[in-house]
N, C-alpha and C positions, 0 to 999 in steps of 0.2 A: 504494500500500500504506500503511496504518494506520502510525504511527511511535508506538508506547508505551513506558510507562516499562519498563526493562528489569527483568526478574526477577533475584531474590537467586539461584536456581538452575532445573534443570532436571530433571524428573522423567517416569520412566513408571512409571503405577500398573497391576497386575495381579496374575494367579496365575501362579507360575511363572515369572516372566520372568526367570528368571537369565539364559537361552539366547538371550535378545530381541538380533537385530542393532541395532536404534534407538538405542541408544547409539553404537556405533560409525558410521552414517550420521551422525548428530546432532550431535557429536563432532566430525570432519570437518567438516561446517557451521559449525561455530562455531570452526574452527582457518582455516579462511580466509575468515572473515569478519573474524578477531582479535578475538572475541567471549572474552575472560576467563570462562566460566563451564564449571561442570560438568554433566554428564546423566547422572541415575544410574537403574537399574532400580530398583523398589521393591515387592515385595511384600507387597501388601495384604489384610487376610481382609475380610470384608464387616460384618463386626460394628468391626473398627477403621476403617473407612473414612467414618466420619462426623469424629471426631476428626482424618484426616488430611485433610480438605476443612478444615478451622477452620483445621489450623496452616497452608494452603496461603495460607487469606485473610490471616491474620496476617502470614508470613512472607513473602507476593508471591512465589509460586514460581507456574512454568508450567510447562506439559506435556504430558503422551497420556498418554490412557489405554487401558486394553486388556481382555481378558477376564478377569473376567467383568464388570465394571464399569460399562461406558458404561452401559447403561441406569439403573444408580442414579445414576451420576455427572451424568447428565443433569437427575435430578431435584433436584439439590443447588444447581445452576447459579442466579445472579441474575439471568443476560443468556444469550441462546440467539441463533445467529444464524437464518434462515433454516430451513436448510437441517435446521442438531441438531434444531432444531422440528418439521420434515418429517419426522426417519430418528425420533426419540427416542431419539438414543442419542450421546453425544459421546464423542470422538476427540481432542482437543486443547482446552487450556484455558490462561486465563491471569487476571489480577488487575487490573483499574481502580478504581483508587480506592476498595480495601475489598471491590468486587462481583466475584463469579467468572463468569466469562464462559464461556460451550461454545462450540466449531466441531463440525464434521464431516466432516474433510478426507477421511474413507475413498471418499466418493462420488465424488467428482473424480479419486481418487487410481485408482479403480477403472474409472471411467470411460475414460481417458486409457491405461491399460494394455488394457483390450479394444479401443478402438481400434487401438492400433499391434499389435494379435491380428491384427484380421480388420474394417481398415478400411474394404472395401467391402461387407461384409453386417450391416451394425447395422441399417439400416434397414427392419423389417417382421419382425425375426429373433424366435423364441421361445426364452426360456431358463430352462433348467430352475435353477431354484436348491435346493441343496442345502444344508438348516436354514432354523431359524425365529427368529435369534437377532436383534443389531444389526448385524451384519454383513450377514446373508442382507436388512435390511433398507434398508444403505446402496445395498447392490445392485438391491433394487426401487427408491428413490429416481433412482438412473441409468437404468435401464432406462424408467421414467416417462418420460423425456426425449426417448429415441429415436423418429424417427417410425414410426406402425406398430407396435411392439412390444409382445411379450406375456410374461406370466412363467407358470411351474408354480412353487409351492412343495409343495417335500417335506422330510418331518423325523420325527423321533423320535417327536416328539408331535401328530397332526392338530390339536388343539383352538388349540396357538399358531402354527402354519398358517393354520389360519383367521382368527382375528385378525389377525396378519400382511397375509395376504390382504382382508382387510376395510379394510386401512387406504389400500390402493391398489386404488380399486374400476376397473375396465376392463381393469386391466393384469394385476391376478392372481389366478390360481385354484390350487387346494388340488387335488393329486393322491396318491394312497397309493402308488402301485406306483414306484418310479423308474424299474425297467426302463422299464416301458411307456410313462414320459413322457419318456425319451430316447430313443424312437423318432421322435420329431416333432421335438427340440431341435435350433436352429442353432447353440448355447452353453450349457453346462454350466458352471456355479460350483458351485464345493464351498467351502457358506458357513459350515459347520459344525469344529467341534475336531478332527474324523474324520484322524488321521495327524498328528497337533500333536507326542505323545509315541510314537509309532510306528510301523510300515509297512502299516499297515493303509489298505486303499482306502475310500473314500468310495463308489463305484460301481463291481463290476466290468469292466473293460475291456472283456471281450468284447459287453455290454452297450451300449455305444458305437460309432456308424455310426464309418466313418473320418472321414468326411467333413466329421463335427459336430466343433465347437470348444470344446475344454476348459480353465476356468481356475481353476485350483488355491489360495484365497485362505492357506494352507498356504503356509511357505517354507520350503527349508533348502540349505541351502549344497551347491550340486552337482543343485540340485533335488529335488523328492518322489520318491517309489518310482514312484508315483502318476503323474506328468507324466513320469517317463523310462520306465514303459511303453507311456504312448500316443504320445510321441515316435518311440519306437522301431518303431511298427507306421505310422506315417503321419499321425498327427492334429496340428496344429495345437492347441498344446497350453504351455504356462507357468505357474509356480507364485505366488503372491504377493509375489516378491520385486520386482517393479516397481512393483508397487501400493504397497509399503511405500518404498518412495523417492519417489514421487510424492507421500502423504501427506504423507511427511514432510518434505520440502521446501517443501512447503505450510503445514505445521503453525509451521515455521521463518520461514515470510512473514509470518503473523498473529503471531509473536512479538514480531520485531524490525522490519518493516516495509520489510525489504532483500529480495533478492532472494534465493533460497539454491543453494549452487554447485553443481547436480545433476552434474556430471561428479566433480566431485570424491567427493562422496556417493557415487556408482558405483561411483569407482575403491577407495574404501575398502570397500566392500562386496567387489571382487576380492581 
């Protein structure tokens, strides 16, 4: 792991995030690491988020970023690694010497939680993703990787579907109906806001074979409405909250270049 200069603080930029657990995982990371520093939520509008990438260079702060951002934040970036380059859209950032650097730990992050879903069928599996945003995009970036695999995206809007879909040519195609492309899915993501600020589903349940596997990129404590009814009918089924420890402990590697203490992170998330 990278060992950099340590940042003057820690930040997550977004809409909304007063609610965001990442501080609290974050937090823990850096209390047994005995890492001195704070992680604060910060909400961003889009019109001040150019000013606050300059005091980030100024100041040497690192961080995540979150909705709605990554994708402008991506374009702000000096250095991208790999992968932000692949999704276009970053998740974690930090400061070398003046230049602002992107990751994009969401793919890993997301990756590593549908394994430990349903370990023995990634291979050749089709999954429907649900939205067209950076998220539904880190999503295709993983799915790319699997052998065999195929995506459907569906969203609000076909036309950024498409695109979407264009970006990852073999693996994904643009479908309009969700019913009807969870009728073929061996995994379902709901890569969209759909249940962020309330109980509303992303996809009706009954809509869903039992059989197929659901993954909620949505978190909340106690889980979605959303994953405790497919839970409750038989589905192999979990909401975002692994994915966002995974990231994040990720996002805490590229920071400080240590290892970061997932159980702990865990335990503070209990």
């Amino acid at each position: 792991m990278p060992k950099r200069e340590v940042p003057s603080r820690l930040v997550l930029l977004g809409s909304q995030v007063g609610n965001s657990l990442s501080p609290i995982i974050q937090r823990a990371a850096l209390a047994s690491a005995g890492i001195r520093l704070s992680y604060d939520a910060l909400d961003v509008s889009a019109d001040d988020l150019a000013g606050t990438v300059e005091e980030i260079r100024r100041e040497n702060i690192a961080g995540n970023v979150t909705r709605p951002h990554k994708s402008a934040f991506h374009a702000a970036c000096d250095v991208l690694t790999p992968i932000a380059r692949r999704v276009g859209a970053v998740n974690t950032f930090w400061v070398d010497d003046g230049r602002l650097h992107g990751d994009n730990t969401d793919v890993d992050g997301f990756a590593s939680s549908a394994r430990d879903l349903i370990p023995e069928r990634i291979t050749g599996i089709e999954v429907l993703v649900l939205g067209a945003g950076g998220a539904a995009a880190a999503v295709l970036a993983a799915v790319e990787r699997w052998p065999g695999a195929s995506a459907v995206i569906v969203s609000r809007t076909p036309a950024r579907s498409g695109l979407l879909a264009a970006s990852y040519p073999g693996v994904a195609r643009v479908e309009l109906d969700a019913a009807h492309a969870a009728t073929t899915a061996g995994l379902i993501v709901n890569a969209s806001p759909v249940g962020q600020h309330d109980d509303q589903h992303p996809l009706e349940v009954a809509a869903i074979a039992r059989q197929t596997a659901v993954m909620d990129l949505v978190y909340r404590r106690g889980e979605t409405p959303w994953v405790r009814a497919l839970r409750a009918r038989g589905n192999a089924a979990r909401d975002g909250m692994a994915m966002l420890l995974e990231q994040g402990a990720l996002s805490f590697e590229q920071w400080f270049g240590i290892e970061a203490n997932r159980a702990a992170m865990r335990q503070a998330l209990l």
